[in-house]
N, C-alpha and C positions, 0 to 999 in steps of 0.2 A: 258016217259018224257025226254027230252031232256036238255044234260048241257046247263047252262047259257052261252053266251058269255065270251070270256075270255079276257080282258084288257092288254097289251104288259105292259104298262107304271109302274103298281106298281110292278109287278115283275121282272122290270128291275130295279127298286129302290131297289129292298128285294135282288136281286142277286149282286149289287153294296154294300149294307150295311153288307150284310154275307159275303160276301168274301175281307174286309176290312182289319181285322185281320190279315189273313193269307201275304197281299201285305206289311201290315207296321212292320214284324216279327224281321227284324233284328233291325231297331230303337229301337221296344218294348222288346229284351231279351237282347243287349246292353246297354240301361238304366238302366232295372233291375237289369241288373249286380252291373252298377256304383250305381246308390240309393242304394240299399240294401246291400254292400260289395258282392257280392255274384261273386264264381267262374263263369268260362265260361261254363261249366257242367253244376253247378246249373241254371244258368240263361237260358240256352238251353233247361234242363229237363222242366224249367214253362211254358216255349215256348210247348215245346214236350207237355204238360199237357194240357194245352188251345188249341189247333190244336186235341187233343186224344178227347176230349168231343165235339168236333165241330162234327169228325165223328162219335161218339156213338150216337149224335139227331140222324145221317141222319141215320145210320143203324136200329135203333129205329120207324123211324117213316117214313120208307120204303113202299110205298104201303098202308099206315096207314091215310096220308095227309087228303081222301076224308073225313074219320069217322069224323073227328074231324072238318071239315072245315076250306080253307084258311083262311079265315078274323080273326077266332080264334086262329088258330096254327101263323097265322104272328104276330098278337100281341102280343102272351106268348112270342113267340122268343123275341121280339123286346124288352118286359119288361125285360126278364133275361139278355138279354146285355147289357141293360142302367143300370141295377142293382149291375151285377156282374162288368163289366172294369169300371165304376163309382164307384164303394166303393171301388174295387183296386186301382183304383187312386188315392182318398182319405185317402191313411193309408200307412202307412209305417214299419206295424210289419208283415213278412214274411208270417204267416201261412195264415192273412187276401187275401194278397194279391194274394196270390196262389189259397184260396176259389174263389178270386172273378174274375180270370181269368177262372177258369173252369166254372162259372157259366155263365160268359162271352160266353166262349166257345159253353156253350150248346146254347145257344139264337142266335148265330151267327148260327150254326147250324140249327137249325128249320126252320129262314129265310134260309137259305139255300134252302132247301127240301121244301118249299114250293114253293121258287121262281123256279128250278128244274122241279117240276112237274108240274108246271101251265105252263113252257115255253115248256117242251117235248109235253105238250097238245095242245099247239096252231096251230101243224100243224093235227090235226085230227079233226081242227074243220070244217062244210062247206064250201064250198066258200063263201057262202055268208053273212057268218059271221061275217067277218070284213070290212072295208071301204079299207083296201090295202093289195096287195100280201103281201107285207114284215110283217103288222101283224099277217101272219098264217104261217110265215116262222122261225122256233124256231134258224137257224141257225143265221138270221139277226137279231134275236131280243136278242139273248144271246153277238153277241158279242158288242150290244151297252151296254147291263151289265158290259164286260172288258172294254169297253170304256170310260163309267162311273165311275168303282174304278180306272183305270190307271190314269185318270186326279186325283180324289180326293188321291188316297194316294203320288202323284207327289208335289200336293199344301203342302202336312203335309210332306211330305221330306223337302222339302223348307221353310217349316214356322215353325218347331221344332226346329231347331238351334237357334234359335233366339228368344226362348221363355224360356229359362234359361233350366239348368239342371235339372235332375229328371224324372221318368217313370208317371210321370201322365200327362205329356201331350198328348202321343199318346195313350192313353187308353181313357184319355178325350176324343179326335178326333173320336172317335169308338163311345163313348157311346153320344155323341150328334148327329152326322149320325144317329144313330137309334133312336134317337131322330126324326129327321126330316123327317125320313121314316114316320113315322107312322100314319099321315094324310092320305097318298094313298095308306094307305089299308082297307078304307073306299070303297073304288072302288073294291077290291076285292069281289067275290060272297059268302057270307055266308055257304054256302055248294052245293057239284058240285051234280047233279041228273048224274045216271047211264043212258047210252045210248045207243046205239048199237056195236060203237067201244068202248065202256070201260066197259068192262065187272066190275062190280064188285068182284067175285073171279075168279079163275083160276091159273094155275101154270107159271111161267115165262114162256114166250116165249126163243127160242133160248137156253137153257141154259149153253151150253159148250160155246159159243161164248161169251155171256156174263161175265161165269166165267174168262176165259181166259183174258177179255176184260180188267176185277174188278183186277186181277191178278197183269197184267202185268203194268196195269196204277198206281198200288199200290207201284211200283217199280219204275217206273220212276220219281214220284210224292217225293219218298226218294230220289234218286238222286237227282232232282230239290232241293230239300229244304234243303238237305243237305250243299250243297254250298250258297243257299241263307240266310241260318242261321246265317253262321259265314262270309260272305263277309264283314260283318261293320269291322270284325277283321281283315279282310286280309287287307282292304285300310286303316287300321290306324298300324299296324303293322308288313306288309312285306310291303307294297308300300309304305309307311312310310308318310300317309295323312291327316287332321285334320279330324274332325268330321263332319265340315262344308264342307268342300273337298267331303266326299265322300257321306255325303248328296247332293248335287251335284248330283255329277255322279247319284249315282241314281234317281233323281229327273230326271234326260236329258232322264236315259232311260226308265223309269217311260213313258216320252212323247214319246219316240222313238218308244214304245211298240205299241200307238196309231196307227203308220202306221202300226205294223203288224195289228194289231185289225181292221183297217179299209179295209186292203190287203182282208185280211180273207172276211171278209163281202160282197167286190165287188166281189170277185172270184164266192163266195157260192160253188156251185158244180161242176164248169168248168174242175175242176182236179182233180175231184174227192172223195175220202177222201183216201186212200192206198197211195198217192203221197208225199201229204201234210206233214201227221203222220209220213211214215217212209223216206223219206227224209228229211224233218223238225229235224227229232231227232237225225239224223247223225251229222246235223250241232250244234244241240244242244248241243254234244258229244266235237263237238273241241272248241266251246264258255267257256267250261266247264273249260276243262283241261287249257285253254289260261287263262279267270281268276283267278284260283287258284294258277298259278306259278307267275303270275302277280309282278313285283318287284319297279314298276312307274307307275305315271300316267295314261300314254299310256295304257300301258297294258292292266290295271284294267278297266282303262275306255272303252277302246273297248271289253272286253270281256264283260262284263255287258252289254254294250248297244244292241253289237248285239245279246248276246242272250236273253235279255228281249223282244226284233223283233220277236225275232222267238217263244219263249213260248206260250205266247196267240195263235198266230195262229195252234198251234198243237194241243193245250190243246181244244180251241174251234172244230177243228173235230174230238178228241178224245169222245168229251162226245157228240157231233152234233151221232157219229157212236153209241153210247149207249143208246140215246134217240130213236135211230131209229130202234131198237128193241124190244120195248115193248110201245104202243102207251099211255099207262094209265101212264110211265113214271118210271116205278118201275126201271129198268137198268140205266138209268140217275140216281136216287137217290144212288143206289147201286153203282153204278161205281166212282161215285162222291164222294162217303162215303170213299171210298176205298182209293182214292187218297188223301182223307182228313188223312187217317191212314198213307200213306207214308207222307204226309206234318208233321205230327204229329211228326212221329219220325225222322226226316231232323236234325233237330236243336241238339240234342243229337247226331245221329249217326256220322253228322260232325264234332260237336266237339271232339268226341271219336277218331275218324278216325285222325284230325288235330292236336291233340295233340299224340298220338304213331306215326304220319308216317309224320309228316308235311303239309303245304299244298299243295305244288304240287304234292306229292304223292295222296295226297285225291283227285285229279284233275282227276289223273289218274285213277284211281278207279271207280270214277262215271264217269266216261265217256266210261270206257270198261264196264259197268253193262248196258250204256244206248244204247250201240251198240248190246248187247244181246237180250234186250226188246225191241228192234226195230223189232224185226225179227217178233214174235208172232201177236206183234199189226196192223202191215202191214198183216199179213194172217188174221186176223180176216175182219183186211176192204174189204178185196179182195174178201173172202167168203161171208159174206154182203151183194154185192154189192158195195163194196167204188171203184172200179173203176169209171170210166169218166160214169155218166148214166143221162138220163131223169127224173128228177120229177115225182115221182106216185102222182094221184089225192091225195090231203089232205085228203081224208078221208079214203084212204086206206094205207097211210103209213105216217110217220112222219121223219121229219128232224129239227134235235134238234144240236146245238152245246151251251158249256160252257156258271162251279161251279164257291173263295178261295176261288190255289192256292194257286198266289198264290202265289200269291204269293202267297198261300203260297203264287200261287206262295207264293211262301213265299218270 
């Protein structure tokens, strides 16, 4: 029996509403802080908490998706998100609201992994299964997913400021997005039939390439979020910025990120993925260190901008080269989980890092660790295939790019 058809459209919504959290992080552990008196530590750890359960779903329900079916497993995620950051929002007694971030967490999660493996699928499906190349192309289809969170968490940069103080507004923002998801996953298939490219068991394909892959994106995914954690704190207290100010900035580069996002998409495979990834991250290395010493405007504001440019489009043929390893999508969920676990712990290690060394030391740091993990993640594309190649027929190979982020990103 052959899988059903697979729809672009609601997993491009599940992949925009799971990786929501991780793009709105520094609003959501800067609030937290101010509502709840809470240190910069503390408010980093709930951050670290809620990004930690996002990737316990995805390692959880790895290769597990088919059992349970899409349409079921996107709507459990979809309820635990409106459940969990909706009763977070609505309480203001600490333990509550740390419950309801993790519960948050895990529902963001799930949609995640669901959205993950329905897009790593679409390029093993026939030709003639969809009505256009670009729907059985997982790289064009992932990054209209970044394309989608980067405009909605841009609008909630720019519309939180001015909807008064406190952490329930961008929690709210979260849990009514999964709110609005959850019609189109009506269009989701109730459960996928085993076919000929997806085996139902078997041992991961690739497996050192993959590890290597899970590894090293676990690292760089800490570096990224580390910085993206505590930037609210750098543009309001070394570049000396309001809150509106650096909502702002991030809101311009929130949009800015769009032309990577879009960059990405026209490219697809022209350059390959080994070009992309490990020259993408070199520059990602000096964006780093540029905003963390940041001491004005200027500064801040160009380091942010342009490395929000450049994120999505590395992150999109980071996990495009992980989906294209295992066609059933299991390396996408795994690789993606992993990065979820460096997004997780961003927000803590920054602030740990920012408070003993300052922040342009922390600048420096993650940017010599991302000149390290450049080295690996470029051999793995190379080995791959991620040089300059031809298309394999869809049903014999898959190409998948991007998971939150992430923002995290974060």
């Amino acid at each position: 029996m052959s899988a059903p058809r697979i729809t672009p459209w609601p997993l491009v919504a599940l992949f925009t509403a799971g990786y929501l959290a991780p793009y709105l992080l520094p609003t959501i552990v800067g609030r937290l802080g101010a509502s709840l008196a809470l240190s910069a530590t503390q408010a980093g750890a709930i951050g670290s908490a809620l990004l930690l359960s996002s990737a316990a779903a995805g390692f959880l329900l790895a290769g597990r998706a088919d059992r349970f079916g899409p349409r079921a497993l996107a709507r459990a995620g979809l309820a635990l998100a409106v459940l969990g950051y909706g009763g977070a929002a609505l309480t203001h007694a600490v333990p509550a609201v740390i419950a309801g971030t993790v519960l948050g967490g895990l529902g963001s999660g799930t949609a995640t992994t669901v959205a993950a493996t329905g897009i790593a699928a679409l390029g093993a499906q026939p030709a003639g299964a969809g009505s256009g190349g670009w729907r059985r192309d997982p790289h064009r289809v992932s990054t209209l997913g970044l394309l989608g969170v980067s405009v909605l968490a841009a609008v909630v940069y720019l519309t939180v400021p001015h909807l008064g103080a406190g952490h329930a507004q961008p929690l709210a923002a979260i849990a009514l997005t999964m709110v609005a998801v959850w019609p189109l996953t009506g269009r989701l298939p109730a459960r996928t039939a085993t076919g000929p490219g997806r085996a139902a068991h078997g041992p991961l394909p690739r497996p050192r390439a993959g590890a290597v892959l899970a590894a090293a994106l676990l690292l760089w995914s800490l570096a990224q979020n580390s910085l993206w954690g505590v930037s609210g704190r750098i543009g309001t207290t070394q570049a000396h910025l309001g809150e509106a100010a650096v909502g702002v900035v991030f809101a311009v580069a929130l949009g800015a990120a769009l032309l990577g996002v879009l960059g990405a998409g026209a490219l697809g495979q022209r350059l390959g993925r080994a070009l992309p990834i490990g020259g993408g991250t070199v520059l990602i290395a000096g964006c780093i260190a540029l905003s963390a010493s940041a001491r004005d405007l200027g500064g801040f504001a160009f380091g942010e901008i342009a490395w929000n440019v450049l994120y999505p489009v590395v992150l999109s043929y980071v996990i495009g080269l992980a989906a294209s390893l295992d066609p059933r999508g299991r390396w996408a969920v795994l690789v993606g989980s992993a990065s979820s676990l460096g997004t997780a712990a961003g927000p803590l290690a920054g602030s740990l890092l920012a408070a003993r060394a300052g922040y342009p030391a922390m600048g420096t740091v993650l940017a010599a660790g991302l000149l390290a993990v450049a080295v690996p993640m470029t051999a793995v594309a190379l080995r791959t295939g991620g040089a300059r190649r031809r298309p394999a027929p869809a049903a014999a190979s898959v190409r998948y790019e991007k998971v939150y982020a992430s923002t995290s990103a974060m």
